[in-house]
C-alpha positions in Angstrom: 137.0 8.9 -67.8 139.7 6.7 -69.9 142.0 9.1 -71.7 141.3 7.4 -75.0 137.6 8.6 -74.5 138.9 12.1 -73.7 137.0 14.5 -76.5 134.7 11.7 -77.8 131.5 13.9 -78.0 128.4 12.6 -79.5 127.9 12.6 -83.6 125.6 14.9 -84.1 123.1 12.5 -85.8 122.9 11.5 -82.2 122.1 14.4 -80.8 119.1 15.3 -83.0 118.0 11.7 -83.0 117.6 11.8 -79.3 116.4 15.3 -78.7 113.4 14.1 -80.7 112.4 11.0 -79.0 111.0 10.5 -75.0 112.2 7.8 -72.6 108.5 6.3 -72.2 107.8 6.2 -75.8 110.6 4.7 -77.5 112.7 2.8 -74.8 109.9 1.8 -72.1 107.3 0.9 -75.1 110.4 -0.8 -77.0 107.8 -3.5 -77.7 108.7 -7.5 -80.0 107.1 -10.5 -81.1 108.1 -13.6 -78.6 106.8 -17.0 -79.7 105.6 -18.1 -75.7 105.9 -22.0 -76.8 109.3 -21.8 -77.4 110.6 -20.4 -74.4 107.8 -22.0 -72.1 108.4 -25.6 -74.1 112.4 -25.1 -73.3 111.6 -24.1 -69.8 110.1 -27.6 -69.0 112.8 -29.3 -70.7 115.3 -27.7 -68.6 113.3 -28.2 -65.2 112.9 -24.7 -64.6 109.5 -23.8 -62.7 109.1 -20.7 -64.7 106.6 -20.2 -66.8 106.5 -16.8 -69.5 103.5 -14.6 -70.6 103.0 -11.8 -72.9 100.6 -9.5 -73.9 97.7 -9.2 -76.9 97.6 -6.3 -79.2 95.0 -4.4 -76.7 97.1 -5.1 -74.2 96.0 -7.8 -72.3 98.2 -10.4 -70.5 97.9 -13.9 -72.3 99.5 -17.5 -71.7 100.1 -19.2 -75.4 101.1 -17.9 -79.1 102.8 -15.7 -80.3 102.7 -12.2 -78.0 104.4 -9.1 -77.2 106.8 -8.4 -75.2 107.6 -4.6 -74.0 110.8 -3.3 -72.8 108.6 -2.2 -69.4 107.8 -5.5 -69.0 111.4 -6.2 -67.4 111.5 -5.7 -63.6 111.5 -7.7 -60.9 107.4 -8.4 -60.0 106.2 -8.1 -63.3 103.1 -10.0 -64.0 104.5 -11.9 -67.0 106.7 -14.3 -65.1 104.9 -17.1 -63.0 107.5 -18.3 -60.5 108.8 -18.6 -57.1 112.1 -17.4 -58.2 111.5 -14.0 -59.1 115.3 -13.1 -60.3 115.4 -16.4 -62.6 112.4 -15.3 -64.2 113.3 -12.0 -64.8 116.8 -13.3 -66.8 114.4 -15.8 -68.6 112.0 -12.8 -69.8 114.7 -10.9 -70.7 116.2 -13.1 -72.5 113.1 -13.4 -74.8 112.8 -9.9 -75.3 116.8 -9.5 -76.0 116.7 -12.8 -78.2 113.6 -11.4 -80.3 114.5 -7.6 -81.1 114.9 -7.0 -84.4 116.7 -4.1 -84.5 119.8 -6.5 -81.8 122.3 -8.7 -82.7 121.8 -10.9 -80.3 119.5 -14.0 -81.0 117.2 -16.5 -79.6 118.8 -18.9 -77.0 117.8 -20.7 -74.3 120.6 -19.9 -71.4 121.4 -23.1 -69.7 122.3 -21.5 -66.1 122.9 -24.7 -64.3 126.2 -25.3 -62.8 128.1 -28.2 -64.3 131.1 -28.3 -61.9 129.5 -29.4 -58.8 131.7 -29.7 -55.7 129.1 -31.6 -53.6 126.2 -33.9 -54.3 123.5 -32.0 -52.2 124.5 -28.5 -54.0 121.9 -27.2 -56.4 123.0 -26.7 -60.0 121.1 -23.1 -59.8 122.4 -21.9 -56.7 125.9 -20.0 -57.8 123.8 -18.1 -60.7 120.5 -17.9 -58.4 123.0 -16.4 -55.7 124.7 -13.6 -58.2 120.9 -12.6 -59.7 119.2 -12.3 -56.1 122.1 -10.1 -54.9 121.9 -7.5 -58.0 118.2 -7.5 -57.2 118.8 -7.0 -53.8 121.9 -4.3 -53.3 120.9 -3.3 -57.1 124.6 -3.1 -57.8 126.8 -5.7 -59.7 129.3 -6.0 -56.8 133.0 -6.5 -57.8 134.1 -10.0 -57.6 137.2 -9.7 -55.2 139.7 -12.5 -56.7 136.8 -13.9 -59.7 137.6 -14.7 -62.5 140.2 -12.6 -65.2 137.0 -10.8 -66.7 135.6 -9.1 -63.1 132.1 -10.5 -64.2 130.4 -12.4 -61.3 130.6 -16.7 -62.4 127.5 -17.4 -64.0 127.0 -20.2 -66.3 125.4 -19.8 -69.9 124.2 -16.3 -69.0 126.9 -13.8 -70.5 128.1 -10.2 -70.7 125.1 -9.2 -73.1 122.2 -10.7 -71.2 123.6 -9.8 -67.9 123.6 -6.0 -68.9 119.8 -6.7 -69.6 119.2 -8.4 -66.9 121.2 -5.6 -64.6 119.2 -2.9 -66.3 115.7 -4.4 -65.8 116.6 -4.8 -61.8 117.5 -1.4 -61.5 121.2 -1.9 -60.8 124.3 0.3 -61.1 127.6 -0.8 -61.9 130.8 1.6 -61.4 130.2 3.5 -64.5 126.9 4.1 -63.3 123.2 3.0 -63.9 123.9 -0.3 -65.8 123.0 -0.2 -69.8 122.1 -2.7 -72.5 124.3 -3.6 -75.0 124.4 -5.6 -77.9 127.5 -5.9 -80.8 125.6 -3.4 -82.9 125.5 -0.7 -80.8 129.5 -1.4 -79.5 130.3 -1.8 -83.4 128.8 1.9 -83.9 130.8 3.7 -81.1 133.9 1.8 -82.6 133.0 2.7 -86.1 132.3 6.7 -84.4 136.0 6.2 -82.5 135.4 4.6 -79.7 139.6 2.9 -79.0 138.0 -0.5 -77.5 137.5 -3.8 -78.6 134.5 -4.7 -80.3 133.3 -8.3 -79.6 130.8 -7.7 -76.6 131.5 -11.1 -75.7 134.9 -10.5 -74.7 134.3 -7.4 -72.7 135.2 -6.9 -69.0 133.8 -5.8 -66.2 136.3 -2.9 -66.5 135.5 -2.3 -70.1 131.6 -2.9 -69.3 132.1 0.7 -67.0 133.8 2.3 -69.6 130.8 1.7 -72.0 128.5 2.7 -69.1 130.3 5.9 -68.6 130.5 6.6 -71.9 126.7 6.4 -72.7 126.0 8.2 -69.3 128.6 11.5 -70.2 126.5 11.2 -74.1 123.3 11.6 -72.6 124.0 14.4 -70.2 125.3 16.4 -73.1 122.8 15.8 -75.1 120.2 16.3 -72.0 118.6 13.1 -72.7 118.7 9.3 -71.2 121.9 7.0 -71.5 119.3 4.3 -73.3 118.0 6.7 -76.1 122.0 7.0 -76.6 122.1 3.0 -76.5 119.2 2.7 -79.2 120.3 5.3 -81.0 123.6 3.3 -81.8 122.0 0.1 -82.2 119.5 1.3 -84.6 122.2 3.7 -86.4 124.0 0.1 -87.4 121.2 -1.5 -88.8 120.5 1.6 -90.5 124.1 2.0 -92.3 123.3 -1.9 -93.0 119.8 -1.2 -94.9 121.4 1.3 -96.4 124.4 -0.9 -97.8 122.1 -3.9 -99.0 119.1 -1.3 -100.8 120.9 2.0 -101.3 118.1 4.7 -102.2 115.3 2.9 -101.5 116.4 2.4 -97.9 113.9 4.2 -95.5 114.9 7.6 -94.8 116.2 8.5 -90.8 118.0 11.1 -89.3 121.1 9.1 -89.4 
């Protein structure tokens, strides 16, 4: 634990808000809207032999329009991703499920993971990124990167710190804070609003400060007695909560926040 995080307990706004929701329910049923053209369309542009699926309202996988997308949906063999690259896929499906939240900062962007610094002719643009994916799937561990770059993040073009986490969650992987979490500027600008003595653009955060976070959200959770990503969504939705509440004052919806 970093001394600066040294008796930084959970609000208790937290605590109730979590002791009153269940893992399956509210994160593994964590369900959006995807527009399947968009991402599909984007997919063929980029030469990527991926193709995305989603679900109907009953349930039932479909391959056009405008579907859902659940948060159980992301693992590694999931039947909504058509592809011989199953790690590719899975960042691809992510990303439309992380893009399309409304309740996340982050929005909808096609990730160009080629390489564009090439040191031979015969080397495939996808290979660094497709390298770093299949070994988190693999070890299910975001290995250090012994002499990378200043950040400690693995080198992987267009994919960043925020769609990594994802990605590292849905394949099951630990980092050195522990099981690896999600999360998105609204959720880091919460813990810094609570306290938390880190920077707060996601985008510059280290692999370093990326452990912190996960340790962080892992401590909450076990002193609460609940799961580190009830703790995540409780501080991403507890930030677009303070924001409804800023822009419509009493008519804003009550919550236990």
């Amino acid at each position: 634990m970093s001394r600066l995080d040294e008796g930084f307990t959970p609000p208790k706004a937290c605590v109730q808000w979590c002791q009153l929701r269940s893992y399956d329910l509210h994160v593994l049923d964590d369900g959006v809207e995807v527009d399947l053209g968009w991402w599909n369309d984007h997919l063929d542009r980029a030469g990527h032999d991926i193709r995305l699926r989603g679900r109907d309202l009953d349930g039932r996988i479909v391959e056009g329009g405008r579907v859902t997308l659940q948060r159980n949906d992301l693992r590694i063999g999931t039947d909504l991703v058509e592809t011989d690259h199953d790690s590719l896929g899975l960042l691809f499906l992510c990303a439309a499920w992380q893009g399309s939240h409304r309740n996340r900062k982050a929005m909808r962007r096609f990730p160009d993971v080629h390489n564009p610094h090439l040191t031979r002719p015969d080397e495939s643009p996808l290979a660094k990124t497709l390298t770093v994916l299949d070994t988190c799937v693999r070890d299910r561990r975001l290995h250090d990167q012994p002499g990378g770059s200043w950040s400690g993040w693995p080198d992987t073009p267009g994919v960043g710190v925020s769609l990594m986490a994802t990605f590292l969650w849905a394949a099951h992987a630990s980092t050195n804070g522990g099981r690896a979490q999600l999360i998105d500027q609204f959720g880091v600008s919460t813990l810094i609003h609570e306290g938390w003595l880190e920077d707060p653009s996601v985008t510059g955060f280290t692999r370093r400060r990326y452990d912190r976070y996960v340790e962080l959200l892992t401590r909450w959770a076990t002193d609460i007695g609940t799961s580190p990503e009830l703790v995540e969504m409780w501080l991403v939705q507890r930030w677009s909560a303070r924001v409804r509440e800023a822009r419509e004052g009493s008519h804003a919806e009550p919550t236990l926040f």
